[in-house]
C-alpha positions as CSV (number, residue, x, y, z in Angstrom):
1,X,8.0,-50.7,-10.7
2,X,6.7,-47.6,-9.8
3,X,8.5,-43.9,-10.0
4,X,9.4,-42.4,-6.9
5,X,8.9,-38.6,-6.8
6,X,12.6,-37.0,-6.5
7,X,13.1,-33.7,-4.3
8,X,12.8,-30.2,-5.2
9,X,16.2,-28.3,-5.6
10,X,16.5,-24.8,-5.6
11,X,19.6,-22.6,-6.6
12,X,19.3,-20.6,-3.4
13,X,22.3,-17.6,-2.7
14,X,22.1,-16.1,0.5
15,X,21.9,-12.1,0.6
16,X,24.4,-11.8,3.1
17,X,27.4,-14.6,2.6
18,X,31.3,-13.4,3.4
19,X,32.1,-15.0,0.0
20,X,30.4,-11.4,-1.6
21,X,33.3,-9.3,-0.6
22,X,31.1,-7.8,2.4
23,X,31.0,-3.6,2.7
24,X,31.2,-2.7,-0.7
25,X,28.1,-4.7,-1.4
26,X,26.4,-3.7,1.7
27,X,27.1,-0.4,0.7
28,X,24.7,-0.6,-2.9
29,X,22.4,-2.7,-0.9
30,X,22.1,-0.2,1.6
31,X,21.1,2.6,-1.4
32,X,18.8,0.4,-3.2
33,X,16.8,0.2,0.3
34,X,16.6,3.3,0.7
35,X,15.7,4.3,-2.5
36,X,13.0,1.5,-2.5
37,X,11.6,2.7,0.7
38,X,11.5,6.4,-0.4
39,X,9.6,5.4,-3.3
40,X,7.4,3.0,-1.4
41,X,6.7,6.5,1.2
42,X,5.5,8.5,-2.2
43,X,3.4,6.2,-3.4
44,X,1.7,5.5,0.2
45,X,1.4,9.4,0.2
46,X,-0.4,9.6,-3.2
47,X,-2.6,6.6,-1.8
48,X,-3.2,8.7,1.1
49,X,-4.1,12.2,-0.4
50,X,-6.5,10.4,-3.1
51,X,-8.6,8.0,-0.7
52,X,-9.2,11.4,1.5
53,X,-10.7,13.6,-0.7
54,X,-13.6,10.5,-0.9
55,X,-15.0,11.0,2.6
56,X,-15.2,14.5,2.3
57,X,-17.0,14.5,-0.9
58,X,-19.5,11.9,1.1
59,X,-19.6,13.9,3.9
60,X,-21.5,16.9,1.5
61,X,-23.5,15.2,0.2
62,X,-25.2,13.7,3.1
63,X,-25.4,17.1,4.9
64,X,-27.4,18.1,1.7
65,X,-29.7,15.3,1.6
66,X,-30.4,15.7,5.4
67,X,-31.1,19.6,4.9
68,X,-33.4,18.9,1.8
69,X,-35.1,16.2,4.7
70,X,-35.3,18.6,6.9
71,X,-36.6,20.9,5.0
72,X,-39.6,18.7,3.3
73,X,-40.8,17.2,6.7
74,X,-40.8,20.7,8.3
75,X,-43.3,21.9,5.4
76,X,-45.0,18.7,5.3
77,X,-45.8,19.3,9.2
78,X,-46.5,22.7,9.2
């Protein structure tokens, strides 16, 4: 009468089985990671270098504004 929902199935292969022939294929693993982490380290650097330039820039510009302050409250005053 009514449908009953069926279960998922997935085709799931494990990373590491001993039916994969073993160090060869750990072997081109073992580059791929380290070729994905060196390029994950570059782009972390380039992350890096642009965000710090911001609070720099920031940093000017506030010690201008507080100068210009200081400088029209110490005419207003006198």
């Amino acid at each position: 009468m009514f449908k009953q929902k069926k279960n998922k199935t997935f085709s799931y292969k494990p990373r590491f089985s001993k039916e994969n022939g073993g160090d060869a294929n750990l072997d081109d693993q073992s580059s791929n990671n380290k070729e994905f982490i060196s390029k994950w380290k570059r782009q972390s650097e380039k992350k890096l270098k642009i965000g710090g330039a911001l609070p720099i820039r920031t940093l000017i510009l506030a010690l201008v504004l507080l100068l210009i302050c200081m400088y029209l409250l110490e005419n207003k005053y006198i």
